[in-house]
C-alpha positions, -999 to +999 in steps of 0.1 A: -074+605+703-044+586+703-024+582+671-029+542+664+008+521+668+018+497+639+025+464+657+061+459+669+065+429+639+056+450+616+081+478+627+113+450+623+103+422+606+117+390+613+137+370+593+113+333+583+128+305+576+119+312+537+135+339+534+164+331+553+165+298+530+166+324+497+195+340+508+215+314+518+208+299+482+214+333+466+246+335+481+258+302+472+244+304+441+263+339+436+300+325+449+295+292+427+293+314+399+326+337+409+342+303+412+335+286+383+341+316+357+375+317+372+391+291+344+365+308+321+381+340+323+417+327+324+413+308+288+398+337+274+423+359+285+455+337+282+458+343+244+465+386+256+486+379+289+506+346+275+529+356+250+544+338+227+568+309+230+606+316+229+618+299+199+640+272+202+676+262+193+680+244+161+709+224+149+728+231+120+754+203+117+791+202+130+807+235+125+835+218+102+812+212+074+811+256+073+839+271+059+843+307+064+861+305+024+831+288+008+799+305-007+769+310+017+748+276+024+714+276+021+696+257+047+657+246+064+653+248+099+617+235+116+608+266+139+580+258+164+560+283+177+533+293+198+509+318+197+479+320+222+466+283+220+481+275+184+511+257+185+528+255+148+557+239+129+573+260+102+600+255+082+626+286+075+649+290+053+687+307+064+721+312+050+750+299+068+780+323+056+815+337+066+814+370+088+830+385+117+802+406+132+796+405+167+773+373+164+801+351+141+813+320+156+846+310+144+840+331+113+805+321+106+774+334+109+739+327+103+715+347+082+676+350+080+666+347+045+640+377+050+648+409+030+642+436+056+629+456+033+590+434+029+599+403+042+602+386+006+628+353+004+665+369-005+682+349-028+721+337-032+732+349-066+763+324-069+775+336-104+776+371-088+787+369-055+759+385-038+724+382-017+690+397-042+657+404-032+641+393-061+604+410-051+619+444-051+658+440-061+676+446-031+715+438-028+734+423-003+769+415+002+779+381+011+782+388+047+750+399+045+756+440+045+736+464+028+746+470-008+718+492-027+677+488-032+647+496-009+661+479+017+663+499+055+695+481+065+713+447+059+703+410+063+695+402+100+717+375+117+709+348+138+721+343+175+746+307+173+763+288+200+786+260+199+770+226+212+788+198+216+811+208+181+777+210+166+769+245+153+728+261+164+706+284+155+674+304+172+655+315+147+640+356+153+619+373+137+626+412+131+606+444+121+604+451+085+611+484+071+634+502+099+669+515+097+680+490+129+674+457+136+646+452+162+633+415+174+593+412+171+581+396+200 
């Protein structure tokens, strides 16, 4: 008896219209997908891969009104900044004193306010001549070096440049709690 032979269609079936239809839409389907979660995936993911914003210079005033013989001057800046999708304007507070560091400008240099020890607001004792955390009672001198507390290391200074005879600031944000001075970014 011979062994009985499936048909040859049934062996390799052919592709019907139908099926070649739900393919085709499953592909399209598939790669309209891919495309579209494209943006998807770049917003969710911008906030990891985007950074921050540099911060921006911020004028101070013409560089005659600083001194290098007078006391430290307290000033606001407006900071704006951007993180991930919030953009934000702060205000910071910085001391605009004699120095001759590498960062002075004509014998002035700019100070962040921030105690590197916990990041409270330093103080400018007048009647003593001298920076003071108040928070933990850290002492500065009036160029801004270390004197005695808690505090790591000395007041931080800002980078300046010379615009036009008018004196700017970018303000930076450093690291708390470490012997040398290092930029958080």
């Amino acid at each position: 008896m011979e062994a009985l032979k499936p048909p040859e269609d049934a062996i390799t079936p052919k592709m019907g219209r139908r099926r070649f239809i739900g393919w085709a839409m499953g592909i399209g389907g598939a790669v309209t997908a891919v495309l579209l979660s494209i943006p998807l995936v770049r917003f969710a993911l911008y906030p990891i891969f985007g950074g921050s914003s540099g911060a921006r210079w911020s004028g101070l005033g013409s560089i005659d009104q600083f001194t290098p013989n007078s006391d430290p001057t307290r000033k606001t800046i407006k900071v704006m900044q951007l993180a991930g999708w919030q953009e934000g304007m702060s205000e910071k507070a910085i001391y605009v004193t004699k120095g001759n560091r590498n960062g002075s400008l004509n014998g002035v240099e700019v100070l962040t306010a921030v105690c590197p020890h916990l990041g409270c607001d330093v103080q400018w004792a007048a009647g003593k001549g001298i920076f003071y955390c108040p928070c933990h009672g850290s002492r500065f001198a009036p160029d801004g070096k270390y004197l005695a507390g808690p505090a790591p290391r000395g007041m931080d200074t800002l980078p300046l440049r010379l615009s036009n005879g008018q004196l700017e600031v970018r303000y930076q944000y450093y690291r708390n709690l470490l012997p040398n001075k290092e930029i958080v970014t």
